[in-house]
C-alpha positions as MATLAB code, in Angstrom:
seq = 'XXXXXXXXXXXXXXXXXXXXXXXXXXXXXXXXXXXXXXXXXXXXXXXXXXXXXXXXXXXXXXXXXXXXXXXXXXXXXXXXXXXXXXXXXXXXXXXXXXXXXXXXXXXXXXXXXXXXXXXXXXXXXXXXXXXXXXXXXXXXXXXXXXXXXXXXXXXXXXXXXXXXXXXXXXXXXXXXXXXXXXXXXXXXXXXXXXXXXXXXXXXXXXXXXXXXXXXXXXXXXXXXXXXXXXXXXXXXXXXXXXXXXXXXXXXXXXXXXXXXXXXXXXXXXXXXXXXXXXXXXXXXXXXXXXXXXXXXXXXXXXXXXXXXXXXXXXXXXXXXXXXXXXXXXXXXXXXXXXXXXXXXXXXXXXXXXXXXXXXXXXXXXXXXXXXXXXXXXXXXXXXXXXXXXXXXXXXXXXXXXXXXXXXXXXXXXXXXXXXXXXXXXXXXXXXXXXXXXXXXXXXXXXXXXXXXXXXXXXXXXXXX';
ca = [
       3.588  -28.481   -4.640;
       2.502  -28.021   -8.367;
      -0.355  -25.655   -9.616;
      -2.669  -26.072  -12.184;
      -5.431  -23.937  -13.905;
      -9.200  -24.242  -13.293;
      -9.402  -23.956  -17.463;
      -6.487  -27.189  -18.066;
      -4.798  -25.669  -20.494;
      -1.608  -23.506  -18.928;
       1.093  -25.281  -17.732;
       1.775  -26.506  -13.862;
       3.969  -24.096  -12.249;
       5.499  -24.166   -8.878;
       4.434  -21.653   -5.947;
       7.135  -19.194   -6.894;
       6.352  -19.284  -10.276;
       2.413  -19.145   -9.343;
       3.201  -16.522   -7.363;
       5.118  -14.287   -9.885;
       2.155  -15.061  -12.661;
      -0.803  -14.316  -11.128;
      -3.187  -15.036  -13.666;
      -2.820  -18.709  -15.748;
      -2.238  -18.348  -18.948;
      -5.384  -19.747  -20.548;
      -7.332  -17.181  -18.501;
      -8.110  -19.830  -15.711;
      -7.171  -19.255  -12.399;
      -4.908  -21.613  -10.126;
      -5.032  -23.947   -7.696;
      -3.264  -26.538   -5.905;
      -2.915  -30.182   -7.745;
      -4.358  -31.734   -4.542;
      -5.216  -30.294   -1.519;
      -2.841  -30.904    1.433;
      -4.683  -32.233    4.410;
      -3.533  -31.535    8.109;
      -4.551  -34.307   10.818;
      -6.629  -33.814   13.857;
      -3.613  -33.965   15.681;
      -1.712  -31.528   14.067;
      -4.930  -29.303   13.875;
      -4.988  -28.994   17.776;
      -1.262  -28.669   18.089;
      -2.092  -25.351   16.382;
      -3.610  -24.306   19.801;
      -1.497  -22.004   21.686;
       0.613  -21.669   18.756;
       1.433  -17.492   17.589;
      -0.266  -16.473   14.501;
       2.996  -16.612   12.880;
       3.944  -20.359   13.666;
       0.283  -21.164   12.725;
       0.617  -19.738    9.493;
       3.781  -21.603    8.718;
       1.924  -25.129   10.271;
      -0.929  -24.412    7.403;
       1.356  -22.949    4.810;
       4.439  -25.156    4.486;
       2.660  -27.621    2.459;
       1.666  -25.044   -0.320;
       5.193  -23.526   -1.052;
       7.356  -26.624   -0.588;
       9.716  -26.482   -3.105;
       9.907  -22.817   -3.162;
      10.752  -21.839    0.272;
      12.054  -23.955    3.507;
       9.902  -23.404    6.552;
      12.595  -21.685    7.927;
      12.259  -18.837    4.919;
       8.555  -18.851    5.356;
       8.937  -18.192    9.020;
      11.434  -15.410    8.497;
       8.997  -13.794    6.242;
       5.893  -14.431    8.232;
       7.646  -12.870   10.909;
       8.316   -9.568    8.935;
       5.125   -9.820    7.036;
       3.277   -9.527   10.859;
       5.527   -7.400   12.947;
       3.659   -4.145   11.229;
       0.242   -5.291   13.348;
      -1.158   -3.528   16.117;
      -2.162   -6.438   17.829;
       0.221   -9.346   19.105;
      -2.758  -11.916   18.270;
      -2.503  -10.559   14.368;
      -6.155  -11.437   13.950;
      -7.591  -11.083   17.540;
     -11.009  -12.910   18.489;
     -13.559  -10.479   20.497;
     -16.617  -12.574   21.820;
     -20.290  -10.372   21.193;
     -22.810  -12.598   23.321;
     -22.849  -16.529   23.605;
     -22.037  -18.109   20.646;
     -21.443  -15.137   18.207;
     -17.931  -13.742   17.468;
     -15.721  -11.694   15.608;
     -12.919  -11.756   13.892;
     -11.026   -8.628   13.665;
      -8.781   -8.872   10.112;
      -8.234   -4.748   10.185;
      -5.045   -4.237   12.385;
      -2.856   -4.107    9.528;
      -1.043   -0.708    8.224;
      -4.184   -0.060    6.236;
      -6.711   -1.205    8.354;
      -8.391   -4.394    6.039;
      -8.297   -7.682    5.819;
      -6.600   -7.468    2.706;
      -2.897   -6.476    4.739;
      -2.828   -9.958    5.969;
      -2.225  -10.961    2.769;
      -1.000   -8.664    0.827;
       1.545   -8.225    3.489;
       3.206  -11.443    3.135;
       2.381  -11.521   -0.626;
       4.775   -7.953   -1.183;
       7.888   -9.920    0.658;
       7.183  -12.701   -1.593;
       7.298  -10.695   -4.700;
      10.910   -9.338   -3.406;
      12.252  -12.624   -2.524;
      11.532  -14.520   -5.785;
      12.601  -11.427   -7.262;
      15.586  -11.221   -5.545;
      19.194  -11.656   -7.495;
      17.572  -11.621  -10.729;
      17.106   -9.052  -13.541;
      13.167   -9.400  -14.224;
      11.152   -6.571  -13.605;
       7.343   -7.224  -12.400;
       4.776   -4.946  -13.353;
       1.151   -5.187  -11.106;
      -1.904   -4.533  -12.297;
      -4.806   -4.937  -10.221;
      -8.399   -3.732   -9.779;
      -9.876   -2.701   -6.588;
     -13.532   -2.005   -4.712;
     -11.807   -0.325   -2.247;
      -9.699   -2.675    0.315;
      -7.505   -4.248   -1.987;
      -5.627   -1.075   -3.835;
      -4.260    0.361   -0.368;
      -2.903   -2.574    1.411;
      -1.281   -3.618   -2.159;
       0.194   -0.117   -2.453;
       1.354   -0.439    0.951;
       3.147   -3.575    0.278;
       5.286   -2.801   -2.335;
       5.506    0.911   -2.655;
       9.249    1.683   -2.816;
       9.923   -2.097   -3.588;
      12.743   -2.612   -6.207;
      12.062   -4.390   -9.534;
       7.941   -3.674   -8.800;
       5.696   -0.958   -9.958;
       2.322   -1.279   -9.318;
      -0.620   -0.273  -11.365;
      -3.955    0.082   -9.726;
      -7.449    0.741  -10.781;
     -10.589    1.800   -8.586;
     -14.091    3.193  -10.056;
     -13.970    6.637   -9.853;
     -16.748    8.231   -6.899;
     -17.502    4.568   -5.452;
     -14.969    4.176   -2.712;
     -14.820    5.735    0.568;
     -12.353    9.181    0.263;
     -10.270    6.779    2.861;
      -9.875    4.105    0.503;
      -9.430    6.183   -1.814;
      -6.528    8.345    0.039;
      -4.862    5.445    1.396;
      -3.963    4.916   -2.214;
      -3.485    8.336   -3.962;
      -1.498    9.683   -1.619;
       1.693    7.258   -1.452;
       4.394    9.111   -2.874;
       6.239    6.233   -4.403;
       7.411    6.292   -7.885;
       6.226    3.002   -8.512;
       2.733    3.474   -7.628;
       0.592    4.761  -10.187;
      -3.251    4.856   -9.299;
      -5.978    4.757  -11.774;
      -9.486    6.218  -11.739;
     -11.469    4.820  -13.918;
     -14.915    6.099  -15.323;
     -17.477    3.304  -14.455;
     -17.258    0.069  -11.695;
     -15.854   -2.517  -10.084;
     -16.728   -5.160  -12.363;
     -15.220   -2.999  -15.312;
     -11.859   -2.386  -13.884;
     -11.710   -6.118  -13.090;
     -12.746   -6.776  -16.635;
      -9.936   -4.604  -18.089;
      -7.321   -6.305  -15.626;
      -8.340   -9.521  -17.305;
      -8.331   -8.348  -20.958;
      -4.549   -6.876  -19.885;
      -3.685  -10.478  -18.957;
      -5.451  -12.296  -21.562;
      -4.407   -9.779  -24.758;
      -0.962  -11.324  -26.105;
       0.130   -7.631  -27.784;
       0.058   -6.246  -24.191;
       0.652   -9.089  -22.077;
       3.891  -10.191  -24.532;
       5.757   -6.826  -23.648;
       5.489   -6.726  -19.643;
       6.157   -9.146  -16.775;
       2.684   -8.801  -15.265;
       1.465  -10.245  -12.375;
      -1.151   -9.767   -9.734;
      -2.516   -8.817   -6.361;
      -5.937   -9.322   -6.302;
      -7.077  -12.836   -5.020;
      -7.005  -14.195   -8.848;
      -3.334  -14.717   -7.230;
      -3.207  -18.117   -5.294;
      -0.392  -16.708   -2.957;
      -3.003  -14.003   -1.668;
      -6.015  -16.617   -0.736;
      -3.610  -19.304    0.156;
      -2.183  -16.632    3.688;
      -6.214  -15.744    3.877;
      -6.550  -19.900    5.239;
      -4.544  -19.173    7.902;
      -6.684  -17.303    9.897;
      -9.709  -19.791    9.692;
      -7.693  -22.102   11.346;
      -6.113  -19.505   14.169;
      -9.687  -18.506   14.846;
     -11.221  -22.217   15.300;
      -8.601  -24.011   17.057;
      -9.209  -20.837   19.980;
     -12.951  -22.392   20.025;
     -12.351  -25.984   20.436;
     -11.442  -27.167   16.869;
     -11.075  -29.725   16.244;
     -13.127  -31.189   18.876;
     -15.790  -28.600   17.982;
     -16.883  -27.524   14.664;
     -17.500  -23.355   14.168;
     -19.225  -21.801   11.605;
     -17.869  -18.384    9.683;
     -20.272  -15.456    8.137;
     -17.853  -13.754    5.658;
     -18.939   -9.951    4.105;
     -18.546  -11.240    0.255;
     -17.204   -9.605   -3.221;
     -15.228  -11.286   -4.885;
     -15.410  -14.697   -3.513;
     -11.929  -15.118   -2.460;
     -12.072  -14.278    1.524;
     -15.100  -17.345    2.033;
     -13.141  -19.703   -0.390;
     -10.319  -19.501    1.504;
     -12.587  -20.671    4.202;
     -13.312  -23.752    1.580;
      -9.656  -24.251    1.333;
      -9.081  -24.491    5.357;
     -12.009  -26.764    4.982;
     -10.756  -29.156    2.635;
      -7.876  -28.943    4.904;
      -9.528  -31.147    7.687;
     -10.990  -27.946    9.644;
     -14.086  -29.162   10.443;
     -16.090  -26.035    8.907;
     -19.373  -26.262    9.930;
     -20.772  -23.769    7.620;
     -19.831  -20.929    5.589;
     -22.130  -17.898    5.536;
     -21.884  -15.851    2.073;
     -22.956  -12.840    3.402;
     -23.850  -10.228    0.091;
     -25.387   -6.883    0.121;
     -28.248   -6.186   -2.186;
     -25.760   -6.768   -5.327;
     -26.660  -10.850   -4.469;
     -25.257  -12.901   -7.410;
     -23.198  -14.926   -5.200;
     -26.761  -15.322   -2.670;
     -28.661  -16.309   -5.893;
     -26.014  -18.559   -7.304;
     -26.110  -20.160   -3.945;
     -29.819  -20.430   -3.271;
     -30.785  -21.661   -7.135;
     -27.875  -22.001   -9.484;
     -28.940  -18.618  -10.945;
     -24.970  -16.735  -11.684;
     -26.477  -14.088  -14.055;
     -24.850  -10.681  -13.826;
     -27.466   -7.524  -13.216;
     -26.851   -3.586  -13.004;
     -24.374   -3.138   -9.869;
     -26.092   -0.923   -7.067;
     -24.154    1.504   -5.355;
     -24.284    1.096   -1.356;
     -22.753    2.119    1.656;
     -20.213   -1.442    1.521;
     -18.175   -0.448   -2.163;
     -16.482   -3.602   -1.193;
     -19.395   -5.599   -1.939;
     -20.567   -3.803   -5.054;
     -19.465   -6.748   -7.464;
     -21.561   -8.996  -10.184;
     -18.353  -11.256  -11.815;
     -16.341  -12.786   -8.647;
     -13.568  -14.126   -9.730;
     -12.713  -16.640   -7.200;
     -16.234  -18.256   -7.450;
     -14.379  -20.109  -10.296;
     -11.903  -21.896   -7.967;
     -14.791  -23.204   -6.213;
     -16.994  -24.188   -9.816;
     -13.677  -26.166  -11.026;
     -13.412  -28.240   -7.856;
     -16.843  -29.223   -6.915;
     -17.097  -29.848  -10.735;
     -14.641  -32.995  -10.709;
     -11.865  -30.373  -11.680;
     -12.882  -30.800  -15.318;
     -11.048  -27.847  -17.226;
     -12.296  -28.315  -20.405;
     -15.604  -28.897  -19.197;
     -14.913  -25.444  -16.833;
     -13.348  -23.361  -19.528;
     -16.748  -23.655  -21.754;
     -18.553  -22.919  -18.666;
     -16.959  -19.518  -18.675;
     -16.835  -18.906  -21.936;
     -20.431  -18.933  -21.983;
     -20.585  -16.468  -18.737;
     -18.161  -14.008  -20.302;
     -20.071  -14.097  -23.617;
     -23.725  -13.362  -22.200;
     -22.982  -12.612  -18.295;
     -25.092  -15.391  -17.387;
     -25.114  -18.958  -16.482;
     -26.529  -21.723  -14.704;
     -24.471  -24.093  -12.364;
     -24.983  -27.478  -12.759;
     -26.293  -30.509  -10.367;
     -23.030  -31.168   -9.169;
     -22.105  -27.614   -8.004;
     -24.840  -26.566   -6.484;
     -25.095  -29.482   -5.182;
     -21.247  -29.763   -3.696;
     -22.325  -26.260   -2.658;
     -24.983  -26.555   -0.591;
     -22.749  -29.168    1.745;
     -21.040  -25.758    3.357;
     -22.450  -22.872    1.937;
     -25.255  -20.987    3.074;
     -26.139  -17.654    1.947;
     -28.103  -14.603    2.777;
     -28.668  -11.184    1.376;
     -28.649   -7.998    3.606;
     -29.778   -4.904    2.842;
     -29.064   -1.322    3.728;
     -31.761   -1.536    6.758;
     -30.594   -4.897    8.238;
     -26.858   -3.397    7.453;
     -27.785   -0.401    9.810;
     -29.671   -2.809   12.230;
     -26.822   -4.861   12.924;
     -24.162   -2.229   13.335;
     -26.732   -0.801   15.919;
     -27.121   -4.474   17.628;
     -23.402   -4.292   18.124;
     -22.880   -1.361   19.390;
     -25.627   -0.743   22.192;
     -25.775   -4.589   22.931;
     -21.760   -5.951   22.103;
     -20.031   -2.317   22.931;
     -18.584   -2.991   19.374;
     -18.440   -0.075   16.404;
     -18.235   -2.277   13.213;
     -18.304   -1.368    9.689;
     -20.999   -1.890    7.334;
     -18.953   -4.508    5.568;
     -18.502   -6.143    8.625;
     -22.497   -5.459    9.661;
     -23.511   -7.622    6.591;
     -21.680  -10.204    8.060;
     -22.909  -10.047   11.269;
     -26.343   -9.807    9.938;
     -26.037  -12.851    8.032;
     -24.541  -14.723   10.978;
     -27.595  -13.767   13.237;
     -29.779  -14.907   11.115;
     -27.640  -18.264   10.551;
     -26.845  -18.575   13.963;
     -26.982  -22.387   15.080;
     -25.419  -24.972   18.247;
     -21.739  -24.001   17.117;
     -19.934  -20.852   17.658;
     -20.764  -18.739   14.339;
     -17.395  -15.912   14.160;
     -18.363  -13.181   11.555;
     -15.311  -12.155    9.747;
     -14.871   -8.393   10.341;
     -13.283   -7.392    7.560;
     -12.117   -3.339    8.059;
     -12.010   -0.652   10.768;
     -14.530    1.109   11.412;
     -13.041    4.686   10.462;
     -12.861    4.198    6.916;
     -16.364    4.399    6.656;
     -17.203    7.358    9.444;
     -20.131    8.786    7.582;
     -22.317    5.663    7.072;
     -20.667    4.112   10.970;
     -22.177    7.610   12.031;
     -25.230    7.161   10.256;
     -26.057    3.908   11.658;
     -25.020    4.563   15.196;
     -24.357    8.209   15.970;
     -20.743    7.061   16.525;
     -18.017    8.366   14.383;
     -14.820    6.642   14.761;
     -11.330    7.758   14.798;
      -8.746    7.266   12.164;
      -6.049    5.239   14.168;
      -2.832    7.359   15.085;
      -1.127    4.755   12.723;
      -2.563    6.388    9.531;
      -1.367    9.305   10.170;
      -1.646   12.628    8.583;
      -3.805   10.695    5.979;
      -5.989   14.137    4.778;
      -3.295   16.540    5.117;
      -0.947   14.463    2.009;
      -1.422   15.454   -1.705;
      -3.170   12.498   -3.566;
      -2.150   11.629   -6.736;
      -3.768    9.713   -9.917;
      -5.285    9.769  -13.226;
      -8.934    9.481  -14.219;
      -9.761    7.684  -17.452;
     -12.326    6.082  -19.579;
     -13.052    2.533  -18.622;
     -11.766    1.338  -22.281;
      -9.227   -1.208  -22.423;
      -7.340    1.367  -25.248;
      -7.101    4.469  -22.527;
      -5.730    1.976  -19.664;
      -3.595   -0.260  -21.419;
      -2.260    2.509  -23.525;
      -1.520    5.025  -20.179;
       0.057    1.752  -18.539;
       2.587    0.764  -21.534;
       3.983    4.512  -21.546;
       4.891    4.175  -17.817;
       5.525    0.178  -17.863;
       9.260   -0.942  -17.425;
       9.312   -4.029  -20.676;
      10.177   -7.308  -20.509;
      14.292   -7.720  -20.624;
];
């Protein structure tokens, strides 16, 4: 399988090589050459299959040439063993024809472990027997940060790098990441938001003075290796209700666009998809973008999903490039406009590919609270308000085919607003441990790209 970039100018590069990048290097993001398609038979002899085998049955065809299936199975099999559940990503039915998916039984209790997981054993493997020395950087709203840290803390030949705005995650986000003791992790508080640390993760990538003198790569979903293990578990879900001899609909909680394109992917895939819900909270870019073509960045709001609080989404590119005739010229002066005035309109042909699987909805604090209400007294389910904008946006949405919001983290790493919503506070899991007792442990700096890149490079191994 060869990669290319949604801007056409960075060379095609193999998964391993994809995988070590990150980031193209014209700024674009990549993606598969084709997409591989899997057959209606081979979709339902996915049912009754363990989430590993599933995962190599809808991954195989994206790292041929890298790894054997065998390899992938081996590291599937590690990359899942850490789960609290045997189903990985368990199914829990909430009244006829609404479900959810739970993503949080990981070691840090997101979605993000399923990938990130898998992606830390890859980083070791194509590391492995060589001299090269990767340094992450990576930006976080909350999610991402811990289950990368968790992944590779204590790796050799990795050191990790992340960024989170300083004051808008929850303390357990933010504790799940400051207090690893590694030597490779180094966590970064910056002074501003989301969409700033992203931007300076970018500039890091995209500046040759900095970029020249490290092996960087990356772990948020800009890295195809991370969406590409988020398709598996569209396809574990549906096949368990009747795909593909019935179609199911997802809601997905949305940020940075990479969970729901990865329900795009599974799509293009053969799934039969038969809608994707973007579910945003008041921060709506991706809901207006959706509804009108309107992808113009505003002031981010605070709210109780940090997650959510995004205006740029990266991955929203992957899906511009293909349902834009995978032009990357054509893309790359798309986004050179964005970056240059935050604002842009999509044209006829992607909103109009769009609006053949997306729907969207925005959800406010209220209908946030609402729904986590709904499923507790009616469902005997404590969600999280991540997950609560999902549901909300599947309720509303709801339709003839089973509609499975995608819950996206446990409950206890947002106690105070669960509590708020519900009168429920829920329990750190016994797997996290003595999480408040540990010392934490990070910087806090100005959201410049001179304070960041310079406090990286003086802790950085260089290229060799």
């Amino acid at each position: 399988m060869r990669y290319i970039s949604t801007r056409g100018a960075a060379p095609a590069l193999d998964f391993r090589d994809v995988t070590l990048a990150g980031l193209a290097s014209d700024g674009g993001l990549y993606v598969p050459a084709q997409w591989p398609v899997l057959s209606r038979d081979e979709i339902a002899a996915l049912a009754g299959l363990s989430y590993v085998d599933t995962a190599v049955a809808v991954m195989a065809s994206f790292v041929a040439g890298s790894l054997t299936r065998d390899e992938l199975k081996a590291l599937c099999a590690a990359a899942y063993a850490r789960f609290d559940h045997a189903a990985v990503t368990p199914l829990v039915q909430l009244d006829h024809d609404q479900w959810l998916l739970e993503l949080f039984h990981g070691p840090t209790l997101a979605f993000k472990d399923v990938a990130l997981q898998l992606l830390g054993l890859l980083f070791e493997k194509f590391l492995a027997g060589s001299n090269k020395h990767l340094t992450i950087v990576g930006a976080t709203s909350g999610d991402t940060g811990s289950a990368a840290i968790d992944a590779v803390a204590g790796r050799a030949g990795v050191d990790i790098f992340m960024l989170h705005p300083e004051g808008r995650v929850s303390e357990v986000q933010r504790r799940q990441m400051t207090t690893v003791g590694a030597p490779n992790v180094h966590n970064i508080a910056i002074r501003g938001d989301f969409d700033q640390a992203q931007a300076l993760v970018k500039a890091m990538f995209n500046d040759p003075g900095f970029s020249g003198r490290f092996n960087l790569s990356a772990v948020n979903s800009i890295n195809w290796a991370r969406l590409m293990a988020q398709v598996v578990y569209y396809f574990y879900a549906a096949v368990r209700l009747g795909a593909p001899e019935r179609s199911v609909a997802f809601s997905v909680p949305t940020g940075n666009f990479g969970d729901v394109f990865a329900g795009y992917v599974a799509a293009k895939m053969g799934l039969p998809v038969a809608k994707l819900v973007v579910a945003t909270n008041v921060n709506d870019i991706l809901a207006r973008a959706l509804a009108s073509g309107d992808y113009s960045c505003r002031d981010v709001v605070p709210t109780p999903t940090p997650s959510m609080d995004i205006q740029v989404s990266s991955n929203f590119e992957r899906l511009l490039f293909d349902l834009g005739g995978r032009d990357g010229a054509s893309l790359a002066e798309q986004m050179r406009g964005f970056e240059a005035t935050r604002a842009m309109r999509l044209s006829n042909a992607q909103q109009q590919g769009a609006a053949t699987l997306f729907a969207s909805e925005r959800v406010d604090v209220d209908d946030m609270a609402l729904a986590m209400r709904w499923a507790s007294e009616r469902a005997g389910q404590v969600i999280d308000p991540h997950s609560a904008i999902g549901l909300a946006a599947a309720r509303r949405q709801a339709g003839d085919v089973p509609m499975v919001t995608l819950a996206t983290a446990h409950p206890a790493k947002f106690r105070d607003a669960v509590e708020r919503a519900t009168g429920i506070r829920p329990s750190l899991p016994a797997r996290v441990g003595d999480l408040f007792e540990r010392e934490e442990r990070y910087v806090t700096l100005d959201a410049t790209f001179d304070a960041v890149s310079g406090y990286i490079a003086g802790l950085a191994t260089p290229r060799g």
